[in-house]
C-alpha positions in Angstrom: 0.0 0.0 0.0 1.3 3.4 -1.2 2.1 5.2 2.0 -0.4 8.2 2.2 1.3 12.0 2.3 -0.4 15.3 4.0 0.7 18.7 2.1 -0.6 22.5 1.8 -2.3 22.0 -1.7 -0.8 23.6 -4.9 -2.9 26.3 -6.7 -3.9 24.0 -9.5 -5.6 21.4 -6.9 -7.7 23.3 -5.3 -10.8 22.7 -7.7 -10.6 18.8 -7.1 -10.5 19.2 -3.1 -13.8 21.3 -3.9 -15.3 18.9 -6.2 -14.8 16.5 -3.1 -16.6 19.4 -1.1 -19.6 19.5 -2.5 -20.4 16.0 -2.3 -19.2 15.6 1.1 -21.6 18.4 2.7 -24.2 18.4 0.0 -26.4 20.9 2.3 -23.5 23.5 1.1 -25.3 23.2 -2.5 -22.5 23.6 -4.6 -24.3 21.7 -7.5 -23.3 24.1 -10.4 -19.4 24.9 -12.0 -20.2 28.7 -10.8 -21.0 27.7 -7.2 -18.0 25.2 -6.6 -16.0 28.1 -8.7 -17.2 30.7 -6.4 -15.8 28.7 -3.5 -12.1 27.8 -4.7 -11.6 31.0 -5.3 -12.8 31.9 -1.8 -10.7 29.3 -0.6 -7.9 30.4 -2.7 -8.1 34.2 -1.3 -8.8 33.0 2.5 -4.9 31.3 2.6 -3.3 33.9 0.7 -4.6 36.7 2.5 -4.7 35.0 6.1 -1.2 36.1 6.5 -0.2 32.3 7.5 -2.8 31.9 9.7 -4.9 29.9 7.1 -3.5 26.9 5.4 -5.6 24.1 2.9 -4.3 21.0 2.8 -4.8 17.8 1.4 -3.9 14.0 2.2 -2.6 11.6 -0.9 -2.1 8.1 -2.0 0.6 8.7 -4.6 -0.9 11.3 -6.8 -4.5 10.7 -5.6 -6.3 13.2 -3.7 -8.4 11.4 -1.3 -9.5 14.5 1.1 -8.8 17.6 2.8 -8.7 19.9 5.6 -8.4 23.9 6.5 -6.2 24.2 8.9 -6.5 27.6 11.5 -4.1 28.9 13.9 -6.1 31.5 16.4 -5.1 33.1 19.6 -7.6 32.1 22.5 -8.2 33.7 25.8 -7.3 30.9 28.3 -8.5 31.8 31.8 -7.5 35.5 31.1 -3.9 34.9 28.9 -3.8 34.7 25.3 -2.6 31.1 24.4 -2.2 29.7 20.5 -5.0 27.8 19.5 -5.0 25.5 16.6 -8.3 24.6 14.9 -9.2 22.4 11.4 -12.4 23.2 9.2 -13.7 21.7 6.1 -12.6 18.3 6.5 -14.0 16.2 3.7 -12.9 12.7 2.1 -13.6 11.4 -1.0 -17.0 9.4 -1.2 -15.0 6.8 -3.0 -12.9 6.4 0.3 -15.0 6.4 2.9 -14.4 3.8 5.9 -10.7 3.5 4.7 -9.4 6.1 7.7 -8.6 8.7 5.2 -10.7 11.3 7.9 -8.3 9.5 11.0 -5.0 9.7 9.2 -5.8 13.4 8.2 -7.0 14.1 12.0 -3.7 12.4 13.3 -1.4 14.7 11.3 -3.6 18.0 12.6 -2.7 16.7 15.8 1.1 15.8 15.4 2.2 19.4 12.8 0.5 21.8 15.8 2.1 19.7 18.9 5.6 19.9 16.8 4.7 23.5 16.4 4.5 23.6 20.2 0.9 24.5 20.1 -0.7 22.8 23.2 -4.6 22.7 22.6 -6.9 22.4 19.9 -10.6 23.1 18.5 -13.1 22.6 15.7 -16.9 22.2 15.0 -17.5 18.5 14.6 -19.7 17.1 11.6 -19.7 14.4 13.4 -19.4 14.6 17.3 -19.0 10.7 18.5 -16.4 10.2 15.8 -13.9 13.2 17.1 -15.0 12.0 20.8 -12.9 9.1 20.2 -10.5 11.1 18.9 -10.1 13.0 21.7 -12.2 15.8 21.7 -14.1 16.8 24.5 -17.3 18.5 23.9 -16.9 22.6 24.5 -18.8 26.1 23.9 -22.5 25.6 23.7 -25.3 27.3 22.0 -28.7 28.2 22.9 -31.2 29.1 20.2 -34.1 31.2 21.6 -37.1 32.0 19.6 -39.1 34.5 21.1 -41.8 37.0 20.1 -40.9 40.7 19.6 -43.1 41.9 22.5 -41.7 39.4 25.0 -38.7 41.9 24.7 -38.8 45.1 27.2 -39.6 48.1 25.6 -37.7 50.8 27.8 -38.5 53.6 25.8 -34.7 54.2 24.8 -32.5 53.7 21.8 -30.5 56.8 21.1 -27.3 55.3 21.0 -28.2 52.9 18.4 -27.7 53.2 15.2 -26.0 51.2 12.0 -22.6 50.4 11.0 -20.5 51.4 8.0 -17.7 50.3 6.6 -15.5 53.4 8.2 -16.8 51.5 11.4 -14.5 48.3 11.2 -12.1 49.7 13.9 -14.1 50.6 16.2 -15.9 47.2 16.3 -12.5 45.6 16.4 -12.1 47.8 19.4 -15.6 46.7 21.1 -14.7 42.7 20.4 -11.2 42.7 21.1 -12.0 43.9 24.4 -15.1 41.5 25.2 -12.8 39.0 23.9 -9.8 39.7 26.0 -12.0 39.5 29.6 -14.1 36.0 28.6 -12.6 33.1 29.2 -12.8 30.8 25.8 -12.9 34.0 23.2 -10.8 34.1 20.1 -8.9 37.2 19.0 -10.1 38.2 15.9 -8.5 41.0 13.2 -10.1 44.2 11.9 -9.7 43.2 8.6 -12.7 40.3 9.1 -15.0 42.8 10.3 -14.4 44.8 6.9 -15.0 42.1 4.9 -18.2 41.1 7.3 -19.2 44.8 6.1 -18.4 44.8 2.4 -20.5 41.5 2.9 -23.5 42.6 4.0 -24.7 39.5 4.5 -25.7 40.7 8.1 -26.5 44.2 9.4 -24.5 45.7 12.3 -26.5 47.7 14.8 -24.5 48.8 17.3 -24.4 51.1 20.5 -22.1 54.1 20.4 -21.5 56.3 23.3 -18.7 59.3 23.3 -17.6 58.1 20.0 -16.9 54.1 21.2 -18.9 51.2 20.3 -19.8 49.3 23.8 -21.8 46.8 22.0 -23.3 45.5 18.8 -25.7 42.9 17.4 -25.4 41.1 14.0 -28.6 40.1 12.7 -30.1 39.3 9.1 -34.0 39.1 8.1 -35.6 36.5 6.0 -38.8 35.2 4.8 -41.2 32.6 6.8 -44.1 31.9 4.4 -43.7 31.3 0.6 -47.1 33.0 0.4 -46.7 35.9 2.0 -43.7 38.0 1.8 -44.7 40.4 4.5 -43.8 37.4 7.5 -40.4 37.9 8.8 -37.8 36.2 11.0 -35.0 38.0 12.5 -31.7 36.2 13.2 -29.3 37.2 15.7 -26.2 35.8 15.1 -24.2 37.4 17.4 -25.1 39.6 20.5 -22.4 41.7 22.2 -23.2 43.5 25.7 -22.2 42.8 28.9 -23.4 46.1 29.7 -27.4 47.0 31.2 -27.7 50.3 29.5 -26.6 48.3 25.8 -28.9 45.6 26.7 -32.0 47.8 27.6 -31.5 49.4 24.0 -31.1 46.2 21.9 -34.3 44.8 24.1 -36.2 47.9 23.0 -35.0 48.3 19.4 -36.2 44.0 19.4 -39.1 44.9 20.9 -40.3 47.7 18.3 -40.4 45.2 15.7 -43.6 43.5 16.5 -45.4 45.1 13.8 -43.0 43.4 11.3 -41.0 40.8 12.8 -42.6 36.8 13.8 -40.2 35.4 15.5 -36.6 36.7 16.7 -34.3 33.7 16.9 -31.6 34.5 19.2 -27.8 32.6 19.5 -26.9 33.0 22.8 -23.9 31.7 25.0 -25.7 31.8 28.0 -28.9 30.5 29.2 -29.7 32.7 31.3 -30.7 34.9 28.4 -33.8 33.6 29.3 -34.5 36.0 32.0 -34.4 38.7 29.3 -37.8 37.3 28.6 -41.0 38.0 29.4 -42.1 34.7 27.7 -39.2 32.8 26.8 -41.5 30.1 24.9 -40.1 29.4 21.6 -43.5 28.4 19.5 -42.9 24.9 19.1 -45.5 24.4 22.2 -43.6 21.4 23.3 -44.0 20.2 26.5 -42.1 17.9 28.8 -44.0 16.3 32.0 -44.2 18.8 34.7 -45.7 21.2 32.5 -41.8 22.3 31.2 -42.4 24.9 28.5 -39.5 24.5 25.7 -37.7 27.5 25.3 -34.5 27.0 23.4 -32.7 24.7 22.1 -29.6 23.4 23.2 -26.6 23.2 20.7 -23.2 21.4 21.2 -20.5 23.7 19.1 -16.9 23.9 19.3 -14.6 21.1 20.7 -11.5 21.0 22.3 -8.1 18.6 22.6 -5.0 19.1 24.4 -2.3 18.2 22.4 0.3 18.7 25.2 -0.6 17.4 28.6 2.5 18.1 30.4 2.7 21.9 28.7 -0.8 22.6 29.1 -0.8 21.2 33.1 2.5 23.5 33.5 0.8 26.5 32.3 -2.6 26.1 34.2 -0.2 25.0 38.0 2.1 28.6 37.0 -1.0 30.5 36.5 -2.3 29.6 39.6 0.5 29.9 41.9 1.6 28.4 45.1 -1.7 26.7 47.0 -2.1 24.7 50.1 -3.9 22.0 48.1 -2.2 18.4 48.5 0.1 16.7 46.1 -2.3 14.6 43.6 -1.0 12.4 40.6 -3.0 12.6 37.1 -2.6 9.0 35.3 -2.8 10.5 32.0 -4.3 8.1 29.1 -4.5 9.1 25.0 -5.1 6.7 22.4 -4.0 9.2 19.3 -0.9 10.7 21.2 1.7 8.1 22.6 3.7 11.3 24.7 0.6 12.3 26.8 0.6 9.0 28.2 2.1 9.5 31.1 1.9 10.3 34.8 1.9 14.1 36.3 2.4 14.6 39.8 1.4 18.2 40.9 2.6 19.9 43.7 0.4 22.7 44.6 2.9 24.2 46.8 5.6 24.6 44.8 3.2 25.8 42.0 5.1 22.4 39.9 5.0 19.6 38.2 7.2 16.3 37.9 6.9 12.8 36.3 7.9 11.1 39.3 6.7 11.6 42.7 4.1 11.0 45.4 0.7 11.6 46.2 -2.1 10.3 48.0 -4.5 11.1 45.7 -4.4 9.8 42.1 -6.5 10.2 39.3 -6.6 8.1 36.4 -8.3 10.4 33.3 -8.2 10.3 29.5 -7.1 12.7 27.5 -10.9 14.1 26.4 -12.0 14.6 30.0 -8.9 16.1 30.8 -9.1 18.5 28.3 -13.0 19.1 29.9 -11.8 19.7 33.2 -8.8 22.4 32.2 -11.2 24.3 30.0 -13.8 24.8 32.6 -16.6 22.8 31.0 -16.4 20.1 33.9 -15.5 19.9 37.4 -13.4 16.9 38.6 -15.9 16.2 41.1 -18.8 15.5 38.6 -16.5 13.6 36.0 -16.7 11.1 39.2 -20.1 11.2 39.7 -20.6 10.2 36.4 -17.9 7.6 36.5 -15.8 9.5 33.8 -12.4 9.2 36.1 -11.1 7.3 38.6 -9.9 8.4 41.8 -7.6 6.2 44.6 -6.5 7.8 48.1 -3.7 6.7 50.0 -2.2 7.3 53.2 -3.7 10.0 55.2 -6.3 10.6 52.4 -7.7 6.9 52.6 -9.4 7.6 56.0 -9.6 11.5 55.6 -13.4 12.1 57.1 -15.4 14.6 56.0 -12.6 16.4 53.5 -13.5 16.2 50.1 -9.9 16.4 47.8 -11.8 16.8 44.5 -12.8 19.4 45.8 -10.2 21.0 46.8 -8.4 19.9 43.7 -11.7 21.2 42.0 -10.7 25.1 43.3 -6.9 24.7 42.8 -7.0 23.7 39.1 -10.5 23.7 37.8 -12.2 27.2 36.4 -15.4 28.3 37.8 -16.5 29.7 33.8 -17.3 27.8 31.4 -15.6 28.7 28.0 -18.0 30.8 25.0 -16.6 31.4 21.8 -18.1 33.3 18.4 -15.5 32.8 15.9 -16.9 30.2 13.0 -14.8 28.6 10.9 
């Protein structure tokens, strides 16, 4: 068997990694020569103006293109510091190689170039969740889709900072997302160039909230139809809702409110469910209803998902972040069926603010790789990974017969993170 190669593609191959494109994600409808045209060349302009942060690949069998892959290199805001993050899009395989681990081999040589490249953790959007689950992938950032009436919006009688934005705009809502981005844990760093070409676009309209000449928030949103026979019903789709402050929210919530002689429906992305409070009926029209008389009010998405590539660099950085602590010595018995290196054994010592390979502790924890990765990112504590039988834990010595204390817990405090990661950047 020809041994199977993974290179950036030359310019004359990318219309055959597109051909295999459109008939691996036929819901992307590129079913004419304009359409899959249309899309090499944005492909094309994407890498060479990405300023080598974008890079399309493809795997081979001799001179046979069997698939491909996008691969990113973002910078991610990691419990407050700005860490590299590697991420892969548009993974696709030829239908004529399916179930021959052309997606596995391509997956395992994402994994190996960004570790070599001393990159420590990883993300994408899955097409297929369970398969990158055994890959290594935890689940991460979630989504919930709210669909409320107009009027269940508060009208408090304001707006006047709101208004549109132009394309003279870009920098300023650079400005407003670089520095959400920068204080929430999760959040990619994104350039002012994207939000030009968002605006050149116009495939979504930018309302945003200026005050003293500074954007403080903004909401992308786009209208479309509901009704093939009537053209006057609407939906509004917010893709993306900025504010974290009450006087932005109270004016978005009365601008969405005034629309209730146009608008059905306003469909709503939101990172956090407690959006629902912003509510005054949160019920999304589907009238389903769950025993107990539980309304349904969004629904609940599974998005990006993350892998550490480096255990032993990643544990370093989170134990020198958080300084010394009083919390006792504990052993992680690291396990990764993709990544020989991480398997390995990481003592911590808390006090020291350290880590070693060798070493003793009274508390060990055996963990794979994927949960691992779920625990460091915030998306689950320690203590409910055991609960759900996702980890095992041994004590020894003085912890065997320790009472009341509870060392996931403190464990939990030392090394976990009390938010859970959000992220807005698609690829």
């Amino acid at each position: 068997m020809t041994k199977r190669l993974v290179r950036e593609l030359k310019s004359g191959e990318y219309g055959e990694f597109v051909d295999i494109v459109s008939l691996a994600y036929p819901g992307m409808k590129l079913t004419t020569e304009k359409d899959r045209a249309n899309l090499e060349k944005r492909l094309k302009k994407s890498v060479r103006e990405s300023e080598g942060d974008v890079s399309a690949v493809g795997i081979f069998e001799g001179e046979e293109l069997l698939g491909g892959a996008v691969y990113y290199r973002f910078k991610m805001n990691n419990r407050q510091e700005i860490v590299p993050m590697a991420g892969i899009g548009f993974v696709a395989v030829s239908l004529l190689k399916k179930k021959e681990h052309v997606a596995r081999d391509l997956l395992r040589h994402f994994l190996e170039y960004f570790r070599g490249k001393d990159y420590e953790i990883a993300s994408l959007y899955a097409f297929s969740p369970e398969f990158y689950k055994k890959m290594g992938f935890c689940f991460g950032t979630r989504f919930f889709c709210f669909k409320g009436k107009p009027s269940s919006f508060t009208d408090y009688k304001v707006k006047s900072h709101l208004r549109y934005a132009v394309l003279k705009d870009a920098d300023k809502l650079h400005r407003c997302y670089d520095g959400f981005a920068r204080k929430n844990h999760g959040m990619f760093l994104r350039k002012k160039k994207n939000f030009e070409k968002s605006l050149k676009d116009g495939a979504v309209k930018y309302l945003v909230y200026e005050d003293g000449g500074r954007i403080k928030g903004y909401m992308a949103f786009a209208l479309k139809n509901t009704w093939k026979e009537n053209f006057l019903r609407e939906q509004m789709d917010v893709h993306v809702m900025i504010a974290d402050e009450a006087d932005v929210i109270r004016e978005f919530s009365t601008f969405l409110n005034t629309q209730k002689d146009q608008i059905d429906r306003i469909e709503v992305d939101a990172y956090d469910p407690d959006f629902i409070h912003l509510l005054s009926d949160p019920r999304d029209g589907s009238e389903n209803l769950r025993p107990l008389v539980a309304h349904q009010v969004a629904t609940d998405n599974t998005a990006m998902m993350y892998r550490i590539l480096d255990a032993e660099k990643f544990i370093k950085r989170m134990v020198k972040g958080r300084g010394k602590s009083e919390c006792q010595p504990f052993k992680l018995k690291i396990t990764d069926n993709f990544i020989s290196d991480n398997n390995r054994d990481i003592t911590v010592f808390p006090n020291r603010a350290a880590i070693s390979d060798k070493g003793n502790a009274d508390i060990t924890i055996k963990i794979d790789i994927m949960n691992l990765a779920a625990f460091l990112t915030g998306v689950m504590k320690l203590q409910k990974l055991h609960s759900y039988g996702l980890i095992e834990v041994s004590a020894s010595g003085s912890k065997r017969n320790s009472g009341g204390s509870n060392p996931l817990k403190e464990i939990d405090d030392y090394l976990g993170y009390n938010v859970y990661p959000i992220c807005l950047t698609p690829f």
